[in-house]
N, C-alpha and C positions, 0 to 999 in steps of 0.2 A: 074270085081267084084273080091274082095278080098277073098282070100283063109283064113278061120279060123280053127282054131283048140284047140276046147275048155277041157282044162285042169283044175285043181283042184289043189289046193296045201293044204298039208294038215292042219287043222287048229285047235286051242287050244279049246276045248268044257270046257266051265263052265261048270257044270252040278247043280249047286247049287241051291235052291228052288224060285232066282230071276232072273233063266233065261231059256230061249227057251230051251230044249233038241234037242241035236244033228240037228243043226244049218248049213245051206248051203247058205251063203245070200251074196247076189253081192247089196253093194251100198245103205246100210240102213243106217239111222241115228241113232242116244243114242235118239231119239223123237218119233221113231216109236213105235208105239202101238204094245206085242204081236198079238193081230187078224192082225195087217197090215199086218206083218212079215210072218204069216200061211200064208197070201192070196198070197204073193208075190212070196211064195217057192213051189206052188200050182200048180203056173203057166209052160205052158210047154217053154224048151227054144226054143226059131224060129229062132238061129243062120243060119239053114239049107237055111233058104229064101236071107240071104244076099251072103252066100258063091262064089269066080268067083274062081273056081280053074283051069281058062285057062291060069291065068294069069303067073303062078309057083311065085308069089311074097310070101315075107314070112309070114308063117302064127302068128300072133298076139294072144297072147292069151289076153283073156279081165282081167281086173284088178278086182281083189277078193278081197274086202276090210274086214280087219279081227278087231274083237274087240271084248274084254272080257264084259261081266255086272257084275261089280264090287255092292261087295256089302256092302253099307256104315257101316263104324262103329259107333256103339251107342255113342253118346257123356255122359261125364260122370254127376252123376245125381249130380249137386254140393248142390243143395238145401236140398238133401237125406244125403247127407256127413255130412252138416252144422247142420241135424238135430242130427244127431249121437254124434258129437262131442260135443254138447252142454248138450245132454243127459249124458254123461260118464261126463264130468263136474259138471252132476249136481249129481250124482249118488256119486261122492270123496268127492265135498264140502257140500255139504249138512249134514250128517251124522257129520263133525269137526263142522260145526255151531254149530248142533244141541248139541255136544259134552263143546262145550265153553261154552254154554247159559248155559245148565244146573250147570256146577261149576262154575257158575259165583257167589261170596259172596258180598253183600254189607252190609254197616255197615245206618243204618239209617238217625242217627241225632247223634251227639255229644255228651254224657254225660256230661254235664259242671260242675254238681256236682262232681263227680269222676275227672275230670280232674284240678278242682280247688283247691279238697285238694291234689294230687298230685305233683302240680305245687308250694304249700306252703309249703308244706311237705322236699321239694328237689331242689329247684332253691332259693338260699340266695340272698340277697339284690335288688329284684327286686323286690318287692310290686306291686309300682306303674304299671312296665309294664304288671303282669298277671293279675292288673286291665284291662288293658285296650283293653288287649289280649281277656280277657271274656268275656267283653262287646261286643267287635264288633262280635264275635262269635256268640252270642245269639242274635244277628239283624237278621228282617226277609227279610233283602233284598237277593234276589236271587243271586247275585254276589258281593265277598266281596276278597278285596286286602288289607291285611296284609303286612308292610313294616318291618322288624325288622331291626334294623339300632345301631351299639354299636362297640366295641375293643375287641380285641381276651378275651376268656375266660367269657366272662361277662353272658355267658347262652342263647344265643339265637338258636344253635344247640340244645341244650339239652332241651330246650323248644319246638321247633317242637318235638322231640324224646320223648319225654313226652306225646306229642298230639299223637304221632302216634303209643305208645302202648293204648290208651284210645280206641281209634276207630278200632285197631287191625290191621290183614294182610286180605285185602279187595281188592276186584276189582275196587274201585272204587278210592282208593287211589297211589299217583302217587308219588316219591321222587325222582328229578333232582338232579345234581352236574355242574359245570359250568368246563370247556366250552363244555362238550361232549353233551349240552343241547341245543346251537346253532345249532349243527350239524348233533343231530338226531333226532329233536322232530318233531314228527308230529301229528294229532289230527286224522287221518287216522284208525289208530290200536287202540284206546282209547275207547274200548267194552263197561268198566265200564262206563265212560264218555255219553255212549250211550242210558245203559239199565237203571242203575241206578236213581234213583231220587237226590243224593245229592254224590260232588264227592269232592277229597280234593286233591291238589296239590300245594308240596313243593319245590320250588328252591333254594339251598343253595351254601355257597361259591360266592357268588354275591361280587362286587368291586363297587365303587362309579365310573367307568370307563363302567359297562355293563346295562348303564337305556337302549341300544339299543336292547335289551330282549321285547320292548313293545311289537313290531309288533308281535313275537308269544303268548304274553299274552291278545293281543287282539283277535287274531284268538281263542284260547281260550275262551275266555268270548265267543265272539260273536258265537259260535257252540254251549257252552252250554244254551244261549237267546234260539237260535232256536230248539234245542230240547225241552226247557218250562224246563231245569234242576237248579238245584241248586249248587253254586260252589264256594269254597273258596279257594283261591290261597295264598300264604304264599313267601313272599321273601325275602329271608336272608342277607342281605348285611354288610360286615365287611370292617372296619377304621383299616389298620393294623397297623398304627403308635398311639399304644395305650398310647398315654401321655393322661392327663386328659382335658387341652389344646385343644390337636387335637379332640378328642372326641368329644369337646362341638361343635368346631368350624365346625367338618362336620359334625353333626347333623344338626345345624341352617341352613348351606347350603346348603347339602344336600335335608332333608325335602322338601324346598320350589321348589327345581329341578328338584325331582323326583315326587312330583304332579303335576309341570309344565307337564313335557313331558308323562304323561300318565292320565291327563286332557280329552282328546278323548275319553278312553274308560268309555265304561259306567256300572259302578261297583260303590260302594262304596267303598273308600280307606281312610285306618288309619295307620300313622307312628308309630310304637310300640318302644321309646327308652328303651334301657338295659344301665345302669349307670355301672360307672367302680367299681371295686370292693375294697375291704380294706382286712386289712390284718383278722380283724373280720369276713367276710365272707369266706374270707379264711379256717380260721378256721374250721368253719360251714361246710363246703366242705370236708376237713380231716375228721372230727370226722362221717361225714353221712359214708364215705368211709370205716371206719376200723369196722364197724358196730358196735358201742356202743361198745368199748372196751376203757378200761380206760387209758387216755395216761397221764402223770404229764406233769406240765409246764416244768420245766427242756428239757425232750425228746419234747415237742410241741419247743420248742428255737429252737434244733438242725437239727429238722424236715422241720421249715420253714427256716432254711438257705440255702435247694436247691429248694425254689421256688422265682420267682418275681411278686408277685402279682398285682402292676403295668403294668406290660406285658404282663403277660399271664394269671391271675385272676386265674379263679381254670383251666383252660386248663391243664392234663396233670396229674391231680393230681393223678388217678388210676394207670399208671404205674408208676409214680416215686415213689408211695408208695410201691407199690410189687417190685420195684430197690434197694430201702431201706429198704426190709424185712420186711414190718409194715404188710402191710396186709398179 
């Protein structure tokens, strides 16, 4: 019979509120139940019944198996985080909405009276086109594409600019420039476009080379169908080779190209021509400009020697007249 001699080594006590207090245990598993554990440490040892110490063989000490009860850590509350975070979001955005909507201005419906004698009053030799301009304005269809199509000078900038003091500085009103319009337009941030009933938007500096402008003037249209809004889109396309000639000739080809390739959308669309100008309308343009100050023929000769009304119609005419001291 084997000689034992049972020893202890000393051992790490958790003391923490998941585990047994001051702990003496040979041979338990992470499964045993505290009451096992009590029962088992309860017990007396009966080493004494095995012991042969005739033998002088060496004595064994038995194997004390040691372990902490760790105690897990909480995982984190993601759902609790997710709620927070969404709260503090709504807590920033909310109050800017709320801050947008309220100065948000819109402008109703169009004054066509005010805008008609304005348009008579101040854009020379174009009759016919703020016919035609008035007309399609005062249609009740919910989307409405304005083509304006002419040679430098002949008023079709200054015809939107006309519309766009009539209707004021509004939320609901939008003025493009090309090509920075390809590149940033989106219908995303377009509030007015949203809250508004009726919204108006101008593309200018257009070229008979940019009809590829549809796809976002369809996304356009087709955002303001689906809000049930109202919407008149305005685009300004200039012939810079202003001979009388080239004029005619991209009008006629024009026109029929660019209803071709914007045929899909569903709007109403009217080509608004602006005709080249004379030196009579010329005229007309000077004398609105020095405001009713009387000039003789004589100084009107010397004055239109630095214009080409050919080319550039009244374009120009405000600073070359404060160049030449008039105004």
């Amino acid at each position: 019979m084997e000689d034992h001699n049972l020893s202890y080594e000393p051992m790490d006590i958790d003391l923490s509120g998941h585990s047994v207090k001051e702990m003496d245990i040979s041979d338990v598993s992470y499964n045993d139940s505290p009451i096992k554990v009590k029962r088992e440490m309860e017990k007396p040892h009966r080493f004494e019944q095995n012991l042969d110490l005739s033998r002088g063989s060496p004595i064994k000490s038995p194997v004390i198996k040691k372990f902490h009860l760790n105690r897990e850590k909480p995982t984190r509350n993601s759902e609790g985080t997710t709620r927070r975070i969404i709260t503090i979001l709504l807590i920033g955005v909310i109050p800017l909405l709320i801050s947008a909507i309220y100065n948000i201005k819109c402008y109703d419906d169009i004054n066509l009276n005010v805008l008609s004698e304005a348009l008579s009053n101040r854009l020379f030799g174009q009759s016919e086109a703020i016919r035609i301009m008035l007309d399609t304005l005062g249609l009740e269809e919910r989307s409405k594409i304005l083509i304006f199509s002419g040679g430098t000078g002949v008023g079709k900038t200054y015809a939107s600019s006309i519309l766009l003091e009539t209707v004021g500085s509004c939320s609901n009103v939008y003025h493009y420039t090309m090509p920075s319009f390809v590149n940033s337009f989106t219908t995303d941030f377009m509030v007015g476009l949203t809250i508004c009933k009726n919204s108006l938007v101008i593309l200018d500096d257009l070229t008979v080379d940019d009809i590829h402008i549809k796809k976002q003037i369809k996304e356009l249209i087709d955002k303001s169908q689906q809000l049930d809004k109202n919407l008149t889109v305005i685009l300004i396309f200039n012939c810079h080779e202003a001979t009388t000639e080239f004029i005619k000739k991209c009008d006629e080809s024009f026109q029929s190209k660019v209803l071709e390739q914007f045929a899909e959308i569903n709007a109403i669309k009217q080509i608004v021509n602006f005709k080249s100008l004379d030196v009579t309308h010329l005229k007309k343009c000077i004398k609105h400009e020095v405001q009713g100050r009387v000039i003789s023929d004589e100084e009107f000769d010397e004055i239109l020697k630095n214009f080409d009304v050919t080319l550039d119609g009244c374009k120009g005419v405000h600073s070359k007249m404060k160049y030449l001291n008039v105004v």
